[in-house]
N, C-alpha and C positions, 0 to 999 in steps of 0.2 A: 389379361391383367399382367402388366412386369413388375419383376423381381423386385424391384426400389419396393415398391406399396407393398407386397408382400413380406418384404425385412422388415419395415416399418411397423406391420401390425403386430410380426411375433417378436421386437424390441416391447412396442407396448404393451402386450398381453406379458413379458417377464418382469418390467419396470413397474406395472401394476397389481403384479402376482394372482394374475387371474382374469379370466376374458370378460366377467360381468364388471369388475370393477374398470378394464382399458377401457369398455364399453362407455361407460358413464364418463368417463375421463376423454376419449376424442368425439364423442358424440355419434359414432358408429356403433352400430348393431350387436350383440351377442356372436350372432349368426355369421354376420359375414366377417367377423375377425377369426373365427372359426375357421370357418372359407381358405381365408388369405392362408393361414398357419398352415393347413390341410394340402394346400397348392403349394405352397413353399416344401413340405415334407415332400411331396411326392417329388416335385422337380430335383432335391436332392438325394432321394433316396434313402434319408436316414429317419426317425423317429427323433423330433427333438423337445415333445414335450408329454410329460406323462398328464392324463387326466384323466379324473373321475370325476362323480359328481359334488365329490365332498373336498377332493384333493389335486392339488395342484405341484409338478415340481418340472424342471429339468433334467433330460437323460444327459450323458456323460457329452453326447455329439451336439445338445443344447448348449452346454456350456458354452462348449470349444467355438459353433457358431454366435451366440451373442457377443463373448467378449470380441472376435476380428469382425462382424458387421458392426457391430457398434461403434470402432471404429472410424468403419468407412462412411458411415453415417453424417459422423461428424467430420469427417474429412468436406464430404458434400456440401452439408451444411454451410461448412468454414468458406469453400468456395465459392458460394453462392454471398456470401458477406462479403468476400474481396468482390466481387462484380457490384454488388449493391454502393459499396464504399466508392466507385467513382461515377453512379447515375444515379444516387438518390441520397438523400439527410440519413441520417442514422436515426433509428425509433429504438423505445423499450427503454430500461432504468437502470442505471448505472451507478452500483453502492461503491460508496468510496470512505476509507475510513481516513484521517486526516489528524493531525497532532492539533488543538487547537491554537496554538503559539504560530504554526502556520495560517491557519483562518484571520487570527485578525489581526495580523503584519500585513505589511503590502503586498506580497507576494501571492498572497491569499487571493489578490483580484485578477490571478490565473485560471481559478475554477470557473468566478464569475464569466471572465471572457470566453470560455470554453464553452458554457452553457449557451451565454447569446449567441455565438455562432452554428452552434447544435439542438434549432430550441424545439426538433422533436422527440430530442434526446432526455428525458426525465433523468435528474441527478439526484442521489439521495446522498448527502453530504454527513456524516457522524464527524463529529470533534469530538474527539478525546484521547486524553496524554497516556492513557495507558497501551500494554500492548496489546493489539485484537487477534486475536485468530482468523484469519478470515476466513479457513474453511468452513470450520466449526459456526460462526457467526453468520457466517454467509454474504462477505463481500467480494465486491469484485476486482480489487485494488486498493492498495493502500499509498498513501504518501509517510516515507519516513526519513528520519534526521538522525542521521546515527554514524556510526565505524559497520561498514558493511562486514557483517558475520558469515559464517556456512548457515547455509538452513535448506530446510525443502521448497522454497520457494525462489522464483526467476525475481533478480533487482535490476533494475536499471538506471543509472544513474543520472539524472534530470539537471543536474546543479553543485560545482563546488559548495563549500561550506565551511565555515569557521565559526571556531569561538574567541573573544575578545576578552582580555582581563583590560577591565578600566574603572576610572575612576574622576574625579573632576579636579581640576588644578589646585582648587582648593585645598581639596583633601590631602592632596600629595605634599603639597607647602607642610601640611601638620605632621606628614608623615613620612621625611627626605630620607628614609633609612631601606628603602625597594631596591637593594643592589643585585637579586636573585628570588628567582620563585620559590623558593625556601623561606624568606620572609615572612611572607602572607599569613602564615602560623601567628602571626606576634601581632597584626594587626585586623580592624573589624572586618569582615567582611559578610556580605551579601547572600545568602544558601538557596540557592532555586533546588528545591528539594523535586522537582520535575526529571534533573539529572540523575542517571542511575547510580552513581558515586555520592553524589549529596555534597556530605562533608569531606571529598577528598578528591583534590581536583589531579587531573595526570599530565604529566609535561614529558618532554625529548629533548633530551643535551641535543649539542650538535655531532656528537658519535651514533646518535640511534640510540643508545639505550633511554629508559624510561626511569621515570620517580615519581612519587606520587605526596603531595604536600595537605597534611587536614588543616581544614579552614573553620572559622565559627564565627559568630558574630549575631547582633542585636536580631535580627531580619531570618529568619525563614520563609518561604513563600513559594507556592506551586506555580509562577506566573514568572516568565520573563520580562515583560509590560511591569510587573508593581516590582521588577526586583531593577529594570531600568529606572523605573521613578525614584526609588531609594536611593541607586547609586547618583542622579542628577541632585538630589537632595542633600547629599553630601555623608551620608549618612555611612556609606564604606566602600571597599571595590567588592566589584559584580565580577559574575562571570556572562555574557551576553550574547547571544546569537548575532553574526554582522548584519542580515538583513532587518534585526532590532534597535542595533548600536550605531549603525551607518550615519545615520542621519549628526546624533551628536558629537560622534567625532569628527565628522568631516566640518561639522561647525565650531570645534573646539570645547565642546561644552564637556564633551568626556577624552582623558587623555588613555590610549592605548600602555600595557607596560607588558615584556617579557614575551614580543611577538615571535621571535626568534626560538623560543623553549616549547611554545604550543603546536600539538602533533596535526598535520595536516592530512589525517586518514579516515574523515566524514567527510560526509557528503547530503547530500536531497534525492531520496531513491524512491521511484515508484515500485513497487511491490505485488507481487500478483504469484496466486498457485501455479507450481512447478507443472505443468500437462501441457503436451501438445497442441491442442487448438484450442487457442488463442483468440476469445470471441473478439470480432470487426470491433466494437465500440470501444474494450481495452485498450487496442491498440495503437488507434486512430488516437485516445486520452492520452494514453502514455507518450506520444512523439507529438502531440499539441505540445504538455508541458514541455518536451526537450525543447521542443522550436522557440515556446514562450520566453524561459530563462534565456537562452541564445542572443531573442531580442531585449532583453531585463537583464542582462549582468547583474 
């Protein structure tokens, strides 16, 4: 019998706190996980698990061996993904939490294309604008839109990104008085209350420093989609994501103001927990979308 299957079983008998319960969990015997634990012990020399018939724990030299085989375990593991990644499709299910503003822009038909080219790859797509945990919830990646922060988790940056202050010619005729983003205060505007500021949007002189202007207006709404409708409607300026706004300013339909003041320090990051191995499917995801936007400016 070699050591791999033997590390294997006494991972499973601690991960399941108990040899009848690993049992029922990989489909193996009582007995011969026993075995394997019993063969492992003796080839090391040490006692690494206490047991009676009521109780169950790790000795001190338990510990110390499950947290570095654990490791190597998944070191293994991870190896065996890179060789899978270039002879075979990728299988199993891949949680992804996703802002919904991304799901239905067009940008969104990056998931799509991922899935059809991956299609033994099960995707479990969550939309929602809030922020997820993903340990705690149990995803495998996130997609976010934001000012990359410190945190305990690995980002990667998939895509510039901006936001647009606009509005339609119309509007602007009624309102010739936009000489400064400080303005904006005096006129209606638009509140995607999705952004974590809401009512106070933040701008950058051309020194670096920053200022921050409160806005109100007729419209709140958690939707970048109804709060683009409003601003095509005339109704006030928006603040807009450009892969939402693209379209109608490149057709004129909405005019850009004060591109020069807005901070160019977001981005489109995929997100995923801070740990060393890195499962195949993550990563193969995460450098699709880089490759996707690449070819999708």
């Amino acid at each position: 019998m070699d050591t791999l299957t033997r590390i294997r079983a006494f991972i499973d008998v601690v991960e399941a706190e108990g040899f009848s319960a690993a049992a029922r969990r990989t489909g193996r015997s009582k007995a011969l996980l026993s075995k394997y634990v019993r063969e492992l012990e003796d080839e090391l020399g040490a006692l690494l698990l206490n047991r009676t018939t009521r109780q169950f724990s790790m000795t001190e030299a338990g510990h110390t061996y499950y947290r570095t085989a654990s490791d190597i375990l998944k070191e293994i593991d991870n190896l065996a993904d890179l060789v899978r990644e270039n002879n075979a499709q990728l299988k199993g299910r891949l949680r992804i939490s996703v802002p919904r503003t991304f799901v239905d822009a067009d940008v969104g038909q990056s998931l799509i294309d991922f899935a059809k080219e991956n299609p033994d790859l099960s995707l479990e797509i969550a939309a929602d604008d809030r922020f997820v945990d993903l340990i705690e919830e149990g995803f495998d990646v996130a997609i976010r839109i934001t000012k990359l922060e410190d945190s305990g988790m690995i980002a990667r940056k998939i895509s510039d990104f901006r936001i647009h202050i606009c509005a339609t010619p119309e509007f602007l005729e009624r309102h010739p008085n936009l000489e400064h983003p400080t303005d904006l205060s005096n006129v209606p505007f638009i509140v995607d209350t999705n952004a974590r500021t809401q009512a106070s949007i933040r701008f950058h002189n051309p020194d670096n420093t920053s200022f921050a202007v409160a806005v109100s207006g007729p419209i709140e709404v958690n939707s970048p989609h109804a709060t683009l409708r409003a601003a095509l409607a005339g109704i006030g300026i928006a603040f807009i994501p450009d892969f939402i706004a693209r379209k109608p300013i490149e057709s004129g339909e909405l005019v850009t103001l004060f591109n020069d003041y807005i901070p160019t320090d977001r981005g489109i990051y995929a997100v995923y927990p801070h740990r060393r191995y890195l499962p195949a499917k993550v990563r193969i995801f995460v450098d699709y979308l880089h490759n996707w936007f690449k070819k999708h400016p």
